[in-house]
C-alpha atoms as an extended CHARMM CRD file, in Angstrom:
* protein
*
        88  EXT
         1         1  UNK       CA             -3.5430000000       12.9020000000       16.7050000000  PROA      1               0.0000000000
         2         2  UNK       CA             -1.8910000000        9.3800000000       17.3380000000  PROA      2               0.0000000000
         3         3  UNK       CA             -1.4760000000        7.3090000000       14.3860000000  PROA      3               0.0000000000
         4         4  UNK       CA             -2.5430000000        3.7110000000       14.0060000000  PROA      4               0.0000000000
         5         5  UNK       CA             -0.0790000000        1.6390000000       12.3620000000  PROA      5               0.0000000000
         6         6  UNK       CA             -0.0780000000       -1.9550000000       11.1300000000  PROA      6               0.0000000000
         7         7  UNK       CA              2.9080000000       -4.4470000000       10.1190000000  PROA      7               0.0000000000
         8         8  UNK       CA              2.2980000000       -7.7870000000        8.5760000000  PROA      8               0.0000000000
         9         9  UNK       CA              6.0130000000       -9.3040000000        7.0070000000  PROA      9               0.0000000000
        10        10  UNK       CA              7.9590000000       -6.3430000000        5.4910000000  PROA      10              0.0000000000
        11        11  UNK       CA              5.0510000000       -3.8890000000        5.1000000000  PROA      11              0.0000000000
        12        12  UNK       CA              3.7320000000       -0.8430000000        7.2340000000  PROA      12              0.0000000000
        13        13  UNK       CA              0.8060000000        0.7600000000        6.8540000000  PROA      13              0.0000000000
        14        14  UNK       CA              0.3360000000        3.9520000000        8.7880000000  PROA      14              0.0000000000
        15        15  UNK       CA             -3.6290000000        5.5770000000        9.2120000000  PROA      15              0.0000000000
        16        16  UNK       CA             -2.8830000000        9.2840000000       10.1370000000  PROA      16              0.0000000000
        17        17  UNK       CA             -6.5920000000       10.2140000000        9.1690000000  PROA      17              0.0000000000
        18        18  UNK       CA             -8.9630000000       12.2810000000       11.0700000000  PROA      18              0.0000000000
        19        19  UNK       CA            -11.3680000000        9.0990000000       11.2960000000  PROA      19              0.0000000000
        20        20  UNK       CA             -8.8310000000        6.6440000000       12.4430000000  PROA      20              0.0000000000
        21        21  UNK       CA             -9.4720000000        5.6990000000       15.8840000000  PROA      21              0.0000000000
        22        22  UNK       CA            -13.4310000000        5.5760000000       15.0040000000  PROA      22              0.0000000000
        23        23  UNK       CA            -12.2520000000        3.2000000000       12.2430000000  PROA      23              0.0000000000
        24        24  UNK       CA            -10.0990000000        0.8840000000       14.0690000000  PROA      24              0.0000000000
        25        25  UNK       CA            -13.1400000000        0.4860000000       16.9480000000  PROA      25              0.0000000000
        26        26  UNK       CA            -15.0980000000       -0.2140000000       14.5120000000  PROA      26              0.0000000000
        27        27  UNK       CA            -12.9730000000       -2.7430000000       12.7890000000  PROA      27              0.0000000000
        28        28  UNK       CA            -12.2010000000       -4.3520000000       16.3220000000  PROA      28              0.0000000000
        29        29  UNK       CA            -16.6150000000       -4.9400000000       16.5490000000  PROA      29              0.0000000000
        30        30  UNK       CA            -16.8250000000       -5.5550000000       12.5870000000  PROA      30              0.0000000000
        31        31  UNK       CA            -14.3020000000       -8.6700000000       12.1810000000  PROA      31              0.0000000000
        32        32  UNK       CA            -15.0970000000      -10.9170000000       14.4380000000  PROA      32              0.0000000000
        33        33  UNK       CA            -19.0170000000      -11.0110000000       13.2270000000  PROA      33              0.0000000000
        34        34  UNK       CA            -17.4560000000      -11.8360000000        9.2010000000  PROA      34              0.0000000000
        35        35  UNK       CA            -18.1680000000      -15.3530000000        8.2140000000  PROA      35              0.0000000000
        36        36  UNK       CA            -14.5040000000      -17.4230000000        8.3890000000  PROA      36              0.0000000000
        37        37  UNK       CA            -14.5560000000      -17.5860000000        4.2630000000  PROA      37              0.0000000000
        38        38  UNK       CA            -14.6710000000      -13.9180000000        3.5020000000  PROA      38              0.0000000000
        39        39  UNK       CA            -10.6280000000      -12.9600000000        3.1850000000  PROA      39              0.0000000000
        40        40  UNK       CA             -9.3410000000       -9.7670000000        1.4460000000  PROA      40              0.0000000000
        41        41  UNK       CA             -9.6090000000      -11.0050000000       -1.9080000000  PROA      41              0.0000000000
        42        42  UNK       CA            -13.6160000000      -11.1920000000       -1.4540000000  PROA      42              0.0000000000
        43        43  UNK       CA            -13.2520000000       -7.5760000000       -0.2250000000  PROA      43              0.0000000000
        44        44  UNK       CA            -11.4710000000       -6.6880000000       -2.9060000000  PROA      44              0.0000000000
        45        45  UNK       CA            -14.0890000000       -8.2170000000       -5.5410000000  PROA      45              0.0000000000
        46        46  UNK       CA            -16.7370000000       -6.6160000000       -3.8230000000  PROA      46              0.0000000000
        47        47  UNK       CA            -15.1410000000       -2.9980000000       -3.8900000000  PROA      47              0.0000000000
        48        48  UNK       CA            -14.3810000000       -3.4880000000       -7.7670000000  PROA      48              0.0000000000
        49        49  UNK       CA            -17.9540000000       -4.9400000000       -8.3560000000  PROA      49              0.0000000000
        50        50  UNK       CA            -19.8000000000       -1.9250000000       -6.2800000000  PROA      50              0.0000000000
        51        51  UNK       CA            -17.3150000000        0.5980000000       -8.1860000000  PROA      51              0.0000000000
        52        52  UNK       CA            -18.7020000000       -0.3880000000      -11.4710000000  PROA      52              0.0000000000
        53        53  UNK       CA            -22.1190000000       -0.6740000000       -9.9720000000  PROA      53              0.0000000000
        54        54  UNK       CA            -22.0560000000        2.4310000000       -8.6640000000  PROA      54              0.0000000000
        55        55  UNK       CA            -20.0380000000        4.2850000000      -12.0470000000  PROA      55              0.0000000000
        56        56  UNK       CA            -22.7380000000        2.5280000000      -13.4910000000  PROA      56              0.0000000000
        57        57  UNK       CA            -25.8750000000        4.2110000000      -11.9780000000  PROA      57              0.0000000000
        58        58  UNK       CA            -23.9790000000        7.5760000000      -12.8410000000  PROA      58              0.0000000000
        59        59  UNK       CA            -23.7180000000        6.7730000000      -16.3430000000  PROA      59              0.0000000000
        60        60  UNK       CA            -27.0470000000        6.0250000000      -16.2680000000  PROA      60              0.0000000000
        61        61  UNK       CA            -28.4920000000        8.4740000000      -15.0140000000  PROA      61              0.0000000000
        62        62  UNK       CA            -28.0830000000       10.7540000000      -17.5430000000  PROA      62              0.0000000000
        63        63  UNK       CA            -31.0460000000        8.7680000000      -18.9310000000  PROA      63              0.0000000000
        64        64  UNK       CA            -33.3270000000        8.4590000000      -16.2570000000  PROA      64              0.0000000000
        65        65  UNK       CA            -32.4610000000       10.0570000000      -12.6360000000  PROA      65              0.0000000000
        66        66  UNK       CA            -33.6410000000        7.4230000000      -10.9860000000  PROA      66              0.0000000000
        67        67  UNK       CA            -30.7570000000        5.7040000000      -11.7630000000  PROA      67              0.0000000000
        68        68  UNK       CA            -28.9530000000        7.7730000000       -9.1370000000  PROA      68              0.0000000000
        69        69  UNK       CA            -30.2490000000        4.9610000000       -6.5200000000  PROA      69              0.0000000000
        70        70  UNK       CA            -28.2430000000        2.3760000000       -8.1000000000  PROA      70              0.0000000000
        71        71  UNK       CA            -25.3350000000        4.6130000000       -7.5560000000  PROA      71              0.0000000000
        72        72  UNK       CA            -26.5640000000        5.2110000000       -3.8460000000  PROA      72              0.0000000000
        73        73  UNK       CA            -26.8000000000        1.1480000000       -3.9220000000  PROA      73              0.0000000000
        74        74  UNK       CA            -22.7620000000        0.6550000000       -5.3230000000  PROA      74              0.0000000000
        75        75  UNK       CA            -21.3420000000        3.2250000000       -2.6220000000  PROA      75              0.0000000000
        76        76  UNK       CA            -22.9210000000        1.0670000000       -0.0080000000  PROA      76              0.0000000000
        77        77  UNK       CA            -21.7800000000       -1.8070000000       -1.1470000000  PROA      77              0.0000000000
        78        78  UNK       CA            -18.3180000000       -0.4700000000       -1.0150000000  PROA      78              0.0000000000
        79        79  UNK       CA            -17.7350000000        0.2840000000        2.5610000000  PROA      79              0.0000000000
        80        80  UNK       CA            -17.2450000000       -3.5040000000        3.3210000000  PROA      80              0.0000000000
        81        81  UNK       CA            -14.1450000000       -2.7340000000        1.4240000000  PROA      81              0.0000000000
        82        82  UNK       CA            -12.6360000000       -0.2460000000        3.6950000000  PROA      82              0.0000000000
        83        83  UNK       CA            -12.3920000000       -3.7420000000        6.3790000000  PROA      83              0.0000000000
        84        84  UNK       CA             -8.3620000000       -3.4750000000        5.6630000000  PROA      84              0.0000000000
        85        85  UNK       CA             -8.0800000000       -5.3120000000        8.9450000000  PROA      85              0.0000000000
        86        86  UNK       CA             -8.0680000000       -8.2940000000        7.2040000000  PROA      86              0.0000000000
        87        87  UNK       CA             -5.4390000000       -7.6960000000        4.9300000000  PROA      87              0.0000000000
        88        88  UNK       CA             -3.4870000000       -6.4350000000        7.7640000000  PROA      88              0.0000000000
């Protein structure tokens, strides 16, 4: 398995995963079609936001199950996040 790894200044990050060359292809198809204003720090509000949204639906739905959809809804929301080739 070759490993993907990224430098930007003093940092390395290296993606061993199973998934990594499927996630850098799709990274090289995703980026380019992002508006020029969303950076990593939009990411990174979205990915807290749909983590409480989707802890939320969880919490919920120990009153009413059908509040497992807004958990469905936060975990989708959250895969923007995983973008980290705009941080890098």
């Amino acid at each position: 398995m070759k490993a993907l790894i990224y430098q930007r200044d003093s940092h390395i990050l290296i993606n061993q995963s199973l998934t990594a060359k499927i996630e850098q292809q799709l990274i090289d198809k995703i980026l380019p079609l992002l508006p020029f204003w969303i950076n990593s720090d939009i990411l990174t509000f979205i990915g807290l936001a749909s983590s409480f949204i989707t802890a939320g639906g969880y919490v919920l739905s120990s009153q009413n199950k059908s509040f497992l959809f807004l958990s469905c809804v936060g975990f989708v929301l959250h895969q923007p996040r995983r973008l980290g080739g705009l941080v890098w």
